[in-house]
C-alpha angles and dihedrals in degrees: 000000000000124000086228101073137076096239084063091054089049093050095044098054092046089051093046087046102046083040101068099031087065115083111260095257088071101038090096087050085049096057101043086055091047091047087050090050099048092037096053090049091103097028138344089213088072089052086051097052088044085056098046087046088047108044085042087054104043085051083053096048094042081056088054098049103038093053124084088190099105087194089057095041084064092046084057097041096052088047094058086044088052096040095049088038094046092055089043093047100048099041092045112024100032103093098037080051086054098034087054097041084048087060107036085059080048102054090047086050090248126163101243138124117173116192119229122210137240094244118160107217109233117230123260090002085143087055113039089044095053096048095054098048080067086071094062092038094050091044085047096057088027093241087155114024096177120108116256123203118222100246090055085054098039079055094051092049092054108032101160092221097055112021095091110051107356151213086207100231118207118240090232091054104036105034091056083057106048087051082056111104114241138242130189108220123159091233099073083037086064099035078051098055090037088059092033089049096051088045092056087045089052094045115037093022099043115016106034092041083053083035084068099051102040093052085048099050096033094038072068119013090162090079108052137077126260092251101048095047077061093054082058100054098038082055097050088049083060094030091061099043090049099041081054107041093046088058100050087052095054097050085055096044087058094042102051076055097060092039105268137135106211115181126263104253100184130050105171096292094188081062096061108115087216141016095254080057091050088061094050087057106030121071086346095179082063106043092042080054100051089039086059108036108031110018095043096051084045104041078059091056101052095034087116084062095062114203085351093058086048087045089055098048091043093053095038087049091047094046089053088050096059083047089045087050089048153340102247134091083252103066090040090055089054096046094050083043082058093039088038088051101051090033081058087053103049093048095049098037090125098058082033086064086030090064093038088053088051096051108058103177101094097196101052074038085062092031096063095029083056091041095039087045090050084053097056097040085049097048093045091042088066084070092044087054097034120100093229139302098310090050096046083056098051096058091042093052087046100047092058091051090089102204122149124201149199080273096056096102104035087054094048087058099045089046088051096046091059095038087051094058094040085064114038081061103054086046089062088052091046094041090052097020091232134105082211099064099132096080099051083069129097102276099241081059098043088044091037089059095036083054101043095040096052090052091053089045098049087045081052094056104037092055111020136069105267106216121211121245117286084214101044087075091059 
């Protein structure tokens, strides 16, 4: 069930609704029963393989919490690893594994023909199983040392407004919550359209209008000038932000309704003076995940290494986020460009310093370390949107082509208008810290721009394509 669509507003509206007029000892029952709905909407097999993660995990996690034997607590814990990693690697990375396998025999001339399998891949398994795996880490560390029931954690896997595309919650953020009992004010009702409001804007005014033009110019990039193929790639810079964005406010926006606090995912990330600042900015719920869980545990391991050591689990946990993102060459070439790019940094921090001592003037300093970081995300955005290999090349070959066409102008105009409104938006967050801003603003200006911008939504998606999420196929 997309955001973008009328039957989620429906269904949101009705859930909110039949939410808060239980008493407050069924509300849980009531959620579960609302996650599985919406969950179920494109398939109920995916809501059978979400139970069977779930209920395997939370056993896991119970074995965890009950032993005092540190040696069997890891058992348990590596068990659950292998068990959530195993479903995620075989649903989304099977075929990619065989396919690969299949034309590296060919290319040495081997006898060997793997076959691949019809799998459907289920939505938000990236997410839902990440965020689970929370539940084992935190009980692990004993981050949480509280007993869960199961009906509070199967809750917290399949958390409608998260369980598609994130953010990933912690289980030590998110189960204390859920166990909160709940009051209806219209406080958190009109936080949560504000929220709801800016993350439809970002996404049907913004995303899905670039989303267009970019399919249309990068399906084939052949025929179309240089210019325009950077169009494309400029917009998809600003398509996938805002797709993105516009989700995680949304999920927000519906959460802070039903009485939740879900985590801020995005900071103005294409403000960020380095890549490394970029991370900190950009999907925050899984880089703070991967920071905590694998370069952590890896950065220990190569401590004796110095920078070096820094430089190698920086660049091992960003190659497994591009693999994490997809299972295709593309995706694992733009997570080691992101890995490559901060690994850079850390082992030429020295001459890094030695260059900011030498240009005293701080502004035109931020100006070229935004400027030079842009650069970098954009020209390793072309792999993440990209099909494969074949299809990156293409658009390179093409871009440096530099030819211009009879389009050049209408397009510049077109690029400009959504990069306008990206940013005037972000500017707001940065200016009052805050993605609810809105509502620090005088009302006839908050309801003026809850008003306009609905008219122009529902226009939107009356008349236009809706696209799908970037993030729902993760």
């Amino acid at each position: 069930m997309q955001y973008n669509s009328f039957i989620f507003f429906f269904f949101l509206i009705a859930a909110v609704t039949i939410y808060y007029l239980v008493k407050s000892k069924y509300r849980n029952y009531v959620l579960l029963i609302v996650n599985y709905a919406f969950y179920s909407y494109v398939d109920y097999r995916f809501t059978i393989l979400l139970i069977a993660v779930t209920s395997v995990t939370y056993l896991f996690g119970e074995q965890i919490r009950k032993n005092n034997d540190h040696s069997k607590r890891k058992i348990f814990l590596i068990t659950g690893l292998i068990f959530n990693i195993s479903i995620l690697g075989f649903f989304k990375y099977y075929n990619f594994f065989i396919e690969s396998i299949n034309q590296f025999a060919t290319n040495l001339n081997i006898g060997i023909n793997l076959s691949t399998l019809n799998i459907l891949l289920p939505i938000g398994l990236s997410f839902y199983i990440f965020q689970t795996l929370t539940f084992l880490f935190d009980l692990y560390y004993e981050t949480i040392e509280d007993k869960y029931t199961y009906l509070e954690f199967a809750i917290f896997a399949s958390f409608f407004p998260t369980v598609v595309a994130g953010p990933i919650e912690r289980a030590s953020r998110l189960l204390p919550q859920i166990r909160e009992e709940k009051k209806f004010s219209s406080k958190q009702l009109t936080d949560g359209i504000v929220l709801i409001s800016i993350g439809m804007v970002r996404k049907v005014i913004i995303a899905d209008s670039s989303g267009i033009i970019v399919n249309h110019i990068l399906a084939d990039p052949q025929y179309f000038t240089s210019f325009e193929v950077l169009v494309g790639i400029l917009l998809f810079t600003i398509q996938v932000y805002n797709d993105f964005a516009g989700y995680s406010n949304i999920s927000r926006g519906i959460g802070i309704i039903l009485g939740y606090d879900i985590m801020v995912n995005f900071k103005q990330p294409y403000f960020a003076t380095s890549v490394a600042d970029f991370w900190r900015r950009w999907h925050i719920s899984l880089s703070t995940w991967l920071r905590d869980y694998l370069f952590k545990p890896l950065q220990l391991k190569f401590r004796n290494l110095g920078n070096y050591g820094n430089a190698i689990a920086i660049l091992i946990t960003f190659i497994i986020c591009g693999i994490w993102h997809g299972a295709s060459w593309n995706f694992i070439i733009w997570g080691f460009l992101h890995g490559f790019f901060m690994s850079f940094a850390i082992i030429f921090s020295k001459q890094k310093q030695l260059l900011r001592g030498m240009l005293k003037n701080h502004k035109l300093l931020s100006v070229m370390q935004i400027s030079t970081t842009l650069l970098l995300i954009i020209f390793a955005n072309i792999f993440f949107r990209t099909v494969d290999i074949n299809h990156a090349s293409m658009v390179f070959e093409q871009l440096f082509k530099f030819t211009s066409g009879e389009f050049t102008f209408r397009f510049t105009k077109i690029l400009l208008g959504y990069t306008f409104f990206s940013y005037l938006i972000d500017y707001f967050e940065n200016k009052y810290n805050s993605d609810l801003f809105l509502a620090k603003l005088p009302q006839p200006i908050r309801y003026g721009f809850i008003i306009s911008s609905w008219a122009v939504i529902i226009m939107y998606l009356i008349s236009s394509d809706k696209l799908p999420f970037l993030y729902g196929q993760f």
